[in-house]
N, C-alpha and C positions, 0 to 999 in steps of 0.2 A: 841416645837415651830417650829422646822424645819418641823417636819411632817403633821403641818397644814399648811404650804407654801406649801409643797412641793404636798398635797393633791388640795391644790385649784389650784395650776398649772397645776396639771394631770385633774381637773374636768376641766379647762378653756378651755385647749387642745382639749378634748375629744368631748367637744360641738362644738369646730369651725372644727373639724375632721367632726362631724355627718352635720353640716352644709355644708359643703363643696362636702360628699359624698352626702344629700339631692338633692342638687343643680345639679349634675352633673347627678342622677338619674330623675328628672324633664324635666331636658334639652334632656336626651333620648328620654322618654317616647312620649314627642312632635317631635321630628325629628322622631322615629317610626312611628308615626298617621300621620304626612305628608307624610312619604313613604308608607302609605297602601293608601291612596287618591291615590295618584299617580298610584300607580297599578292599583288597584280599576276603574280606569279612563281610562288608557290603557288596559288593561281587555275588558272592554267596549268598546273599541275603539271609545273613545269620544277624543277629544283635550285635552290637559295636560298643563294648566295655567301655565307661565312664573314668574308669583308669590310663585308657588308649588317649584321651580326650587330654587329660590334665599332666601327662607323662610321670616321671619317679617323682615318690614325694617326695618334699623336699626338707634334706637334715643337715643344713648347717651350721648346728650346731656339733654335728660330726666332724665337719670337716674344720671349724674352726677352733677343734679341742686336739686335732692331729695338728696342724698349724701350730698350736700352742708349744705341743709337745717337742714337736723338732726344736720352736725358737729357744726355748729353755732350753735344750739338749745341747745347740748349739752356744747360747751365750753361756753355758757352764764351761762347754770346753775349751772357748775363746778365752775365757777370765783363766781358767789353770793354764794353757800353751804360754798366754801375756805377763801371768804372776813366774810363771817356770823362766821369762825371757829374762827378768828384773834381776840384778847382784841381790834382793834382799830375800829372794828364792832360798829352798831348802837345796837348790840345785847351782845356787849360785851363778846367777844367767851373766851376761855378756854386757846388759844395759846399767848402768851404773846409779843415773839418778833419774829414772821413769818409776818412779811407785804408781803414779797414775794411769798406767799402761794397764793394768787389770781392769779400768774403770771402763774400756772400750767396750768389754763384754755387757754392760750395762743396755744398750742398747736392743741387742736381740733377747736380751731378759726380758726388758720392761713390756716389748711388743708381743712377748711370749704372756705374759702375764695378763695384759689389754684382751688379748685373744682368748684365755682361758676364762677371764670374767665375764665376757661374751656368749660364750660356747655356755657359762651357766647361767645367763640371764636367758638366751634362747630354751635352754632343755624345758624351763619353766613353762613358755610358753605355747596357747594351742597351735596348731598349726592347719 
């Protein structure tokens, strides 16, 4: 029993490790190709764009209103899967006295909703 926990915790780890190192390799690979423009540019001795200097602007409050969206997506579907598990379901689930089994959903809501209040405090702002 413990060594299928303790296997899907080393598998869960593993993916958000490859994700992570993913991500960080991506993020080179672009600040690379910006700095050979740049060369490539002064090389040339052409003018060297002010936007090359400062890279993508920056919108996260895009990114933290798609974030939003998933966690809401998610704790919706969490709260019906968890209410569908409950005997007091219209499906009459299997769990007999968990009413508060829907209430787990609560959590990818709330940070769903932190996230969207965020995402509109940033649109406000200049950038």
């Amino acid at each position: 029993m413990m060594e299928g926990i303790f296997a899907v915790a080393v598998m869960f780890w593993t993916v958000i490790g490859v994700i992570v190192v993913a991500n960080g390799y991506f993020i080179y690979q672009v600040r690379m190709a910006r700095y050979r423009v740049m060369q490539t540019l002064a090389d040339k001795g052409q003018p060297v764009p002010v936007e090359l200097f400062n890279g993508p602007r920056r919108t996260a409050h895009v990114g933290m209103l798609r974030g939003a969206i998933v966690l809401l997506s998610l704790g919706s579907a969490l709260g019906i899967f968890f209410w569908a598990m409950t005997a007091q379901s219209i499906f009459n689930g299997p769990i007999e006295h968990a009413a508060w089994l829907p209430s787990i959903a609560l959590f990818p809501v709330m940070i769903g909703v932190a996230l969207l209040l965020m995402a509109m405090l940033e649109r406000g702002r200049p950038q």
